[in-house]
C-alpha positions in Angstrom: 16.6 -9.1 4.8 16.1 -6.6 7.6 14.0 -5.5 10.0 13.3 -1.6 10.2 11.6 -0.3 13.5 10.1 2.6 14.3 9.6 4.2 17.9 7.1 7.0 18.1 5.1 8.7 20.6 1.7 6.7 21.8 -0.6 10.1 20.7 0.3 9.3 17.1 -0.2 5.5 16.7 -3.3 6.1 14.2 -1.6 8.7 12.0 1.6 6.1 12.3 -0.1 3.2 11.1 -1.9 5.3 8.4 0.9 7.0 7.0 3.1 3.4 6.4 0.0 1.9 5.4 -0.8 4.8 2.6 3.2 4.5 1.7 2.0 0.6 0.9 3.7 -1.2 4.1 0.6 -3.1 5.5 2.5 -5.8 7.2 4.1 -4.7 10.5 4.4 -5.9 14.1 3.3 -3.5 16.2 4.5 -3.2 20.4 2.4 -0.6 22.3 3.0 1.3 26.1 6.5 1.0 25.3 9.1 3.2 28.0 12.3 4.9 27.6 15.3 7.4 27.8 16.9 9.1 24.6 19.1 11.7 24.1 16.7 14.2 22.6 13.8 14.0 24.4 12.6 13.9 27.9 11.9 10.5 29.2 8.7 8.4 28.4 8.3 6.2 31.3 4.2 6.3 32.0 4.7 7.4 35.4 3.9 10.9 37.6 7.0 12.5 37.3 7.8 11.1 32.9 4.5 10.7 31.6 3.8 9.9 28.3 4.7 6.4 26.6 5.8 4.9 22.9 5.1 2.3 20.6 7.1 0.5 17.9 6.2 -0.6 14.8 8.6 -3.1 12.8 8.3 -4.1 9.4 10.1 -7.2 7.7 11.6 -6.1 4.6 14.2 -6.7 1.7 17.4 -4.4 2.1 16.3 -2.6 -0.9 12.9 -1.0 1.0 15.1 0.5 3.8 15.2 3.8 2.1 11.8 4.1 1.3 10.9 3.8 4.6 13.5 6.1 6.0 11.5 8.6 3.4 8.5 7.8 5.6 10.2 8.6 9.1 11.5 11.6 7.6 7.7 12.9 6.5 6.0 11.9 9.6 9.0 13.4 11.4 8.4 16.4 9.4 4.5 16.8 10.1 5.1 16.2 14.1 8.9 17.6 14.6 8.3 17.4 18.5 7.1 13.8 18.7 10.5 12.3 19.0 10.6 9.7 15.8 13.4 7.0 15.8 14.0 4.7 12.9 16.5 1.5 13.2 17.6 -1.3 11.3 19.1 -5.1 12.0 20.2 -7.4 9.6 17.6 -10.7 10.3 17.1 -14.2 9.3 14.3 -16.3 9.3 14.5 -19.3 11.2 11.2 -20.7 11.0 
């Protein structure tokens, strides 16, 4: 089991949502305002001088889906090329 997350620019939360919803992922977590530096993109830190902030989504999944939500990324990443789209994964167990 893993958990794939997604960091994409606050702008495109509904188009986000909508596109992994569509693709037949309906159960996520979502984290919104979220802040940050990459490396290919200019800082998102919801102040004066870095405006703009993220959110994450993060989906609970057998390690089977993983590529089908990569495919996801990939599209959304295609449609919005300047909106900074990261995708991650981390082996998880359930404790509860």
């Amino acid at each position: 089991m893993k958990m794939f997350l997604v960091v994409y620019e606050n702008f495109l939360d509904e188009t986000t949502t909508n596109t992994f919803k569509q693709a037949g992922y309906k159960f996520y977590t979502k984290m919104h305002d979220v802040t940050g530096e990459g490396e290919e993109h200019l800082p998102r830190l919801g102040n004066y001088k870095w405006p703009g902030k993220n959110n994450m989504l993060s989906f609970v999944v057998p390690d089977q889906v993983i590529p089908k939500l990569i495919e996801v990324v990939k599209s959304l990443k295609e449609r919005f090329p300047i909106a900074g789209f990261r995708a991650f994964t981390f082996p998880l167990e359930q404790c509860i």
